[in-house]
ROROTOR-225395 format. One line per 4 residues: number of its first residue (from 0); for each residue x, z, y of N, C-alpha, C, CB. Coordinates in Angstrom, 1 decimal. Atoms other than C-alpha are relative to their C-alpha. Glycine has a CB too. Layout:
residues N
NUM	X Z Y X Z Y X Z Y X Z Y; ...
This chain:
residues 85
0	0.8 0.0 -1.2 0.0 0.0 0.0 0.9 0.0 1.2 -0.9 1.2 0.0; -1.1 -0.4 -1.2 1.3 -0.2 3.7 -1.4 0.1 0.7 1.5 -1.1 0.5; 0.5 -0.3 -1.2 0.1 1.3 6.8 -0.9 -1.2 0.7 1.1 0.4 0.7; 0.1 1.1 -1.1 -2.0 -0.5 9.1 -0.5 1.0 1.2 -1.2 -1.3 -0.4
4	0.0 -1.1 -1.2 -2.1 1.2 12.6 -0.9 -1.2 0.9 2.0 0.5 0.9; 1.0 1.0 -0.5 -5.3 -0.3 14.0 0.3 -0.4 1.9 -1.8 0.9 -0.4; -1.0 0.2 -1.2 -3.6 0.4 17.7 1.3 0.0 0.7 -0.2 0.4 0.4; -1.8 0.0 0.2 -0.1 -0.2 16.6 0.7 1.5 0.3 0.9 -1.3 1.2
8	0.0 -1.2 -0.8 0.2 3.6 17.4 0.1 0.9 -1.4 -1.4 0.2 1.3; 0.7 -1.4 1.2 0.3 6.4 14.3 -0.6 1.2 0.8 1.4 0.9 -0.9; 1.0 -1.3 -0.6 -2.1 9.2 14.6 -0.8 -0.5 1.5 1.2 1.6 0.5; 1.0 0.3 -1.5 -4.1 7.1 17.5 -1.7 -0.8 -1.0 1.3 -1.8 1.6
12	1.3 0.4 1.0 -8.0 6.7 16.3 -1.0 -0.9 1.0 -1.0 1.6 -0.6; 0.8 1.4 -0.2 -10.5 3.8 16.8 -1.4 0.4 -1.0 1.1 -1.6 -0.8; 1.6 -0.2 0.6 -14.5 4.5 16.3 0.3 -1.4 -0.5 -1.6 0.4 1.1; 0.6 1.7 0.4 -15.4 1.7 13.9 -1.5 0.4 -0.8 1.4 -1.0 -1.5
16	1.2 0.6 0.2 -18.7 3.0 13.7 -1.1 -0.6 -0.3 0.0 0.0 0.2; 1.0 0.9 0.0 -20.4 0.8 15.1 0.5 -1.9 -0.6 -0.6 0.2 1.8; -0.4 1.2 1.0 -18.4 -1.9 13.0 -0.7 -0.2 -1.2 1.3 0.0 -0.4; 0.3 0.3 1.9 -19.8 -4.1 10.0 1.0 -0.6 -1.0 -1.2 -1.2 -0.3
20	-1.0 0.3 1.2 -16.6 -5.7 8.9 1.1 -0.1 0.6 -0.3 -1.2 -0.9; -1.1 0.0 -0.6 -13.0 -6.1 10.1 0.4 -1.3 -0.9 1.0 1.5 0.0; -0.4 1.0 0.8 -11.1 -9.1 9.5 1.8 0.3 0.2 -0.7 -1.5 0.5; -0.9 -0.4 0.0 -7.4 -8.6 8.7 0.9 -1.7 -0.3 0.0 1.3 -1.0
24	-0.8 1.8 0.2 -4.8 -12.0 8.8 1.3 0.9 -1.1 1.1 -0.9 2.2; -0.9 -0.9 1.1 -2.1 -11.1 6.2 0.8 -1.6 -1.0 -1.3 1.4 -1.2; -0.2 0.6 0.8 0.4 -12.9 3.8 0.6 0.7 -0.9 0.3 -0.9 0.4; -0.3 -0.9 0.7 1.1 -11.5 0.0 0.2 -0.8 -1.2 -1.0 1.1 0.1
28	-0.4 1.1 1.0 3.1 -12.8 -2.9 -1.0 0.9 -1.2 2.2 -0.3 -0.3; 0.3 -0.2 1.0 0.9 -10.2 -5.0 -1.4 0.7 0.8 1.0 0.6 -1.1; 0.9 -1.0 -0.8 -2.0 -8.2 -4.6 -0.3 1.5 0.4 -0.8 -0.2 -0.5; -0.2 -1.3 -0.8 -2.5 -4.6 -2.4 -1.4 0.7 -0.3 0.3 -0.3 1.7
32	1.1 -0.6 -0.4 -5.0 -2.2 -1.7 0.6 0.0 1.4 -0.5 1.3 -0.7; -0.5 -0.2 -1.6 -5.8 -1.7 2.2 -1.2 1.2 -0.2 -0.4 -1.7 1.5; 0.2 -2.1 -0.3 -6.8 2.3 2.9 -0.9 0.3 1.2 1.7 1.0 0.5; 0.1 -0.5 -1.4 -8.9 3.1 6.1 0.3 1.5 -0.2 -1.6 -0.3 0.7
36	-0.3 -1.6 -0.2 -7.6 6.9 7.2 -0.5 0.2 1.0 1.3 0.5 0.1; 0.0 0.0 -1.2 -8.8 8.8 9.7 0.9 0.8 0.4 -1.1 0.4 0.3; -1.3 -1.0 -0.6 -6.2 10.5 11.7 0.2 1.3 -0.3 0.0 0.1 1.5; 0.1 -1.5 0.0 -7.0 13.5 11.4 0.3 0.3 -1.7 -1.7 0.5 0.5
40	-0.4 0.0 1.3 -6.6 12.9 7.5 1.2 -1.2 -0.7 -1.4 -0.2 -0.7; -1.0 1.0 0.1 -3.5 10.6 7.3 0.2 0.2 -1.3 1.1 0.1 0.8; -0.7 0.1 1.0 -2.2 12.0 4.2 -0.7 0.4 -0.8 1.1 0.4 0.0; 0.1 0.3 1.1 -3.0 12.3 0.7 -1.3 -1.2 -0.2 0.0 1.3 -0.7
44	0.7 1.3 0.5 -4.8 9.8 -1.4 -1.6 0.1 -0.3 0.7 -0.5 -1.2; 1.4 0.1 0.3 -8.3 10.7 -1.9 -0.9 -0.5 1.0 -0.4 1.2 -0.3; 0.6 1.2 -1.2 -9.8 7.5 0.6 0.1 -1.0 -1.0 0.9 -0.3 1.5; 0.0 1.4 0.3 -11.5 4.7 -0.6 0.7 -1.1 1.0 -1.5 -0.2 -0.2
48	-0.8 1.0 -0.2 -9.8 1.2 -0.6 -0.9 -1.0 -0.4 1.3 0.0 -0.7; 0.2 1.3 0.1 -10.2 -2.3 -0.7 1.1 -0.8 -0.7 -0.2 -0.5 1.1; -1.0 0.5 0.5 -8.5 -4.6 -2.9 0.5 -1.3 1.0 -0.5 -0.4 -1.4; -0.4 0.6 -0.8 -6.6 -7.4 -0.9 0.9 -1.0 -1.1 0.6 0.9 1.1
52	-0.7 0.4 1.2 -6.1 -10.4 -2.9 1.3 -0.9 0.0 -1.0 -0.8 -0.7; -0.5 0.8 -0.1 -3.0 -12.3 -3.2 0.0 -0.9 0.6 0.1 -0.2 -0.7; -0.2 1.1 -0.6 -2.1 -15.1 -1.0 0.9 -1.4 0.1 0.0 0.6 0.7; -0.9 0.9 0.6 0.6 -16.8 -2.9 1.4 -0.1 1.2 -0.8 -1.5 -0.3
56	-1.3 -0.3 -1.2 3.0 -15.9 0.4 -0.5 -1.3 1.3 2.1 -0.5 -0.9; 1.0 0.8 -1.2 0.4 -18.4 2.5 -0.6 0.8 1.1 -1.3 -0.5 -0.5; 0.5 -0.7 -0.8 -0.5 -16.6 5.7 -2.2 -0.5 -0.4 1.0 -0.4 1.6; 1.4 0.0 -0.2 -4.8 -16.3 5.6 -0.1 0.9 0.8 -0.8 0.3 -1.1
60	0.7 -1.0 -0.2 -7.7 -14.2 6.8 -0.5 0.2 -0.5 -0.5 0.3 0.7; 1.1 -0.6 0.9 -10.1 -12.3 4.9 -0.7 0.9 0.8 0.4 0.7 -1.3; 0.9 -1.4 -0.3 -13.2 -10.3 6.3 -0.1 1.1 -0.6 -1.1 0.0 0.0; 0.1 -1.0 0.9 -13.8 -7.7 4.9 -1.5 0.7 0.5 1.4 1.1 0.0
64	1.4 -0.6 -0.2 -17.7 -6.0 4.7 0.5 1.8 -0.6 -1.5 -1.0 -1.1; 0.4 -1.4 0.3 -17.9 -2.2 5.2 -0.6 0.8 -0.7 -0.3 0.4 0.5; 1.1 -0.3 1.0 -20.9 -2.0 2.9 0.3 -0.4 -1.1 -1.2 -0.5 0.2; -0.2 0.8 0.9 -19.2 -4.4 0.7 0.0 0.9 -1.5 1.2 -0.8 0.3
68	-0.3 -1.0 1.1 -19.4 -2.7 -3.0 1.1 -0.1 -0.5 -0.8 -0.2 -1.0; -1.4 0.0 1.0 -15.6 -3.6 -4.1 0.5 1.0 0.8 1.1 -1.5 -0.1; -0.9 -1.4 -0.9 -14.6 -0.6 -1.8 -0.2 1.2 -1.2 -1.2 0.6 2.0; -0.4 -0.8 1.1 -13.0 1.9 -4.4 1.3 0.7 0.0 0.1 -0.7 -1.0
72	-1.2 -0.6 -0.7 -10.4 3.9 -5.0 1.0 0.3 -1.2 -0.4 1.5 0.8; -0.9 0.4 1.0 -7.4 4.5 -7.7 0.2 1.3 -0.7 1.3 -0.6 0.5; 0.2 -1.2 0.6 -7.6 7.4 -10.0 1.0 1.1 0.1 -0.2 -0.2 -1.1; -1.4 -0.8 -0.5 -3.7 8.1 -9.3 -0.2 0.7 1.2 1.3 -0.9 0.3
76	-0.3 -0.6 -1.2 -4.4 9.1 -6.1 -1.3 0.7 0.2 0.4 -1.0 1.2; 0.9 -0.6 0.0 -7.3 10.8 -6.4 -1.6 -0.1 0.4 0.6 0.5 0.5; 1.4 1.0 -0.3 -11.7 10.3 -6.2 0.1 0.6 1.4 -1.6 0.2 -1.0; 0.3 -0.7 -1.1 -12.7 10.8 -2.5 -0.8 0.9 -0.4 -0.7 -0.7 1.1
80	1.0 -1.0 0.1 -15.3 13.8 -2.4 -1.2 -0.9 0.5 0.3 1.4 0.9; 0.6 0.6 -0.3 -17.6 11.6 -0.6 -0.3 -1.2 0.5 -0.2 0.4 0.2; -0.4 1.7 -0.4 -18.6 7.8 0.4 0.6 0.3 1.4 -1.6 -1.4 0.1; -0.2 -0.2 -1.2 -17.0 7.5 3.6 0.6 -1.2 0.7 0.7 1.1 0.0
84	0.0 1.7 -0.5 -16.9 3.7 4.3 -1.2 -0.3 0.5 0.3 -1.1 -1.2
């Protein structure tokens, strides 16, 4: 996984609320998870994810839906306690 600092900033927070999907540009010789955190909870792993598929090292974009149902999370790192996407 890597960071994404929604205001190039660590520990700086962004209501996304009133958001229904974010779109992220990205290029990836395999596939990732992407994490939302809230600041206030930066660290450990119990936050659902999104899978982020491969891009063969081709820059894309992909939306991504907030409601979407592939939002999940990885057993190594622990279940959230509650939805929170």
């Amino acid at each position: 996984m890597l960071p994404l600092w929604l205001k190039n900033v660590f520990d700086a927070e962004v209501d996304l609320s009133a958001s229904a999907v974010f779109t992220v540009t990205y290029s990836a010789t395999a596939d990732l998870y992407l994490q939302l955190r809230p600041s206030f909870a930066w660290d450990g792993g119990a936050k659902h994810l999104v899978k982020i598929p491969s891009t063969g090292g081709q820059s894309k974009s992909l939306t991504v839906d907030f409601k979407e149902s592939s939002w999940t999370f990885l057993e190594s790192l622990g279940k959230p306690l509650k939805k929170n996407i």
